[in-house]
N, C-alpha and C positions, 0 to 999 in steps of 0.2 A: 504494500500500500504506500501511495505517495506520500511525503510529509504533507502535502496542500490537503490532500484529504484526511488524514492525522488530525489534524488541527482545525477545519470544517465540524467535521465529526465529535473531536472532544467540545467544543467549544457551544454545538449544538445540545450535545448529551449532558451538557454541565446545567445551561438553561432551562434543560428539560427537566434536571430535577428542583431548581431553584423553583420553577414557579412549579410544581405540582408537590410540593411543601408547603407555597405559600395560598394555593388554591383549598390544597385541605383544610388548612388552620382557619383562612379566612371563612368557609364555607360553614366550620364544623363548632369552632371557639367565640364565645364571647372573647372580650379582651380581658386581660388578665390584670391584676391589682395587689397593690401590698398596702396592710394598714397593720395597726399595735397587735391585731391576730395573726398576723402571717401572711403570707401569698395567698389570694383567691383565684380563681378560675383556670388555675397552672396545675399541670401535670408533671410529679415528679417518679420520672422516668429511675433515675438514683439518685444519690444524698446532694452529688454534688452534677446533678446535671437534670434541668427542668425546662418543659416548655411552659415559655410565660411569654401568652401574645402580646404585643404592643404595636402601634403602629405610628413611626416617624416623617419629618417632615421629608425625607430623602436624603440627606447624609448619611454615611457610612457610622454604624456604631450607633447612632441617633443624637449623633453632634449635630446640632441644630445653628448652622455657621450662616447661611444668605439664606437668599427668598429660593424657593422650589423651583419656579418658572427660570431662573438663572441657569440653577444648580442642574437640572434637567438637559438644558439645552448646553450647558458644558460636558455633561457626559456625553452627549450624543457625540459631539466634537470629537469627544477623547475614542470614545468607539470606531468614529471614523476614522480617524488618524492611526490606529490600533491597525484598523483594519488594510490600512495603505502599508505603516512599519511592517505588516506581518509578510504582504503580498512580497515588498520590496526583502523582506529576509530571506524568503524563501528561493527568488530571484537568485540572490548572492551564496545561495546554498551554505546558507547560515547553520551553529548547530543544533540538530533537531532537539535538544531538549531545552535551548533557548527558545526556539520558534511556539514550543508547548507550553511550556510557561508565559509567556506573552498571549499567546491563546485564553491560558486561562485568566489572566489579566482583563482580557477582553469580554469576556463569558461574564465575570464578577459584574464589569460596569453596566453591560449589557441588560443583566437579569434585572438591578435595580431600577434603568431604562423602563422598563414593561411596568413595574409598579407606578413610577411616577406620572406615566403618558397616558395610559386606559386604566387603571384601577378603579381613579377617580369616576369610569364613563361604565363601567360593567358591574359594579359592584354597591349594595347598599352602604348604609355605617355600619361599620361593628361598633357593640356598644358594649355593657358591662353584664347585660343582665342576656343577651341575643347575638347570634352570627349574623354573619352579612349573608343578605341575598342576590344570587347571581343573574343578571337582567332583571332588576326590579321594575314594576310596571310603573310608575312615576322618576326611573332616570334614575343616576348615579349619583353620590353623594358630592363629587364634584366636577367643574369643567376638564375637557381633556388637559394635559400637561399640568394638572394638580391635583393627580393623586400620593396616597402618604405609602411609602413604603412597609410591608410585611415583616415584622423582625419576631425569633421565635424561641432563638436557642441563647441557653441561659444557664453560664455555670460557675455557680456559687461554691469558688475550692474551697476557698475558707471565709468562713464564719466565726463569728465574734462569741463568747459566752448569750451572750442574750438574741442570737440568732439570723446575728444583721452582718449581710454580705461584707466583708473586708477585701476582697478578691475573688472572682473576677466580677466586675459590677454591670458589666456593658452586657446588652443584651442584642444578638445581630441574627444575621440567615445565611443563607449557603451562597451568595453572591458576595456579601461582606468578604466572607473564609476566605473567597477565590478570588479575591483582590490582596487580602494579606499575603497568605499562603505563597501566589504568586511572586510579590514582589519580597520576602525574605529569599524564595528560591534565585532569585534573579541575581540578589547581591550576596547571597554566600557560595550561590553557582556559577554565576555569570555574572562576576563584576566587568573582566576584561570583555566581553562582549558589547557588555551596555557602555564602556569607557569607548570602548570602535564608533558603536552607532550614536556617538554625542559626537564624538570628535569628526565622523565626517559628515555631522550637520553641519559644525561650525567651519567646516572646510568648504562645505557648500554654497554657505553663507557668504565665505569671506569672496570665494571668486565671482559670485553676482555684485559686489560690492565694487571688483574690481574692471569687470566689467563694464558696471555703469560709468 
């Protein structure tokens, strides 16, 4: 099998499970809550690993840093751009577990794409006490390009004597993962690679410069 198809294929397979994680939780979960009794509406799977839905404005982790409609239309940017770096890697018969990795780079940005552009247009509100419903007959909870991201996975390593998360506190989905994931393999794998494909940006840069 080609790398081009490699990396097609993961990059599909990766998406595919990001949203049919976050189709089930949204379909199936109220949203999930913590007060002086504990976690509500969260499933714990084991001690230190729970599903507790929550639903963010579209940042990664549910850092809440610009407006949605920004943030949205930067990733698409970055997916495209993703998706030209990868075509042009492979070109250069780059190494294939560089090109995969950057794949799944792309899958991570991709998947939370899908949240922020149709969620808003396909799906009712999740609330506290109800799931959402899918094609509600009064419309989606909100305009296209503002819907809020699905985050699911939550784990709580250590806790404090009285119960309260100390690490890890962030609660993300399978596209988060595959953006981290991604770019730890990149620089403990592939630093000299990503050092090539900077360096002849700015080498590309400099001879349009000198051209003009």
């Amino acid at each position: 099998m080609s790398i081009k198809k490699k990396s097609i294929l993961l990059i599909i397979f990766l998406i595919l499970i990001d949203q049919v994680s976050k189709f089930y939780i949204k379909l199936n979960f109220p949203l999930s809550y913590s007060d002086f009794y504990g976690d509500h509406n969260a499933v714990e799977v084991f001690s230190w690993f729970k599903i507790f839905f929550v639903e963010n404005e579209g940042a990664a982790f549910g850092m809440k840093i610009v407006g949605k409609l920004f943030l949205t239309l930067f990733r698409i940017a970055a997916v495209i751009f993703l998706g030209i770096f990868i075509h042009k890697l492979i070109k250069r018969n780059a190494r294939t577990g560089y090109i995969l990795a950057i794949s799944v780079l792309l899958a991570g940005a991709a998947g939370n794409i899908i949240d922020s552009v149709f969620y808003g247009v396909i799906f009712s509100e999740s609330t506290y006490t109800q799931a959402a419903v899918l094609f509600p007959e009064g419309g989606g909870y909100a305009p296209l390009f503002y819907g809020k991201v699905v985050d699911m996975l939550y784990f709580p390593l250590i806790t404090n004597s009285a119960g309260e998360t100390v690490f890890f506190r962030w609660i993300f989905n399978i596209a988060d993962s595959c953006v981290t994931v991604s770019v730890v393999v990149i620089f403990l794998f592939f630093r000299k690679e990503l050092n090539e494909s900077l360096e002849g940006r700015k080498k590309h840069k400099e001879t349009e410069v000198e051209e003009e």
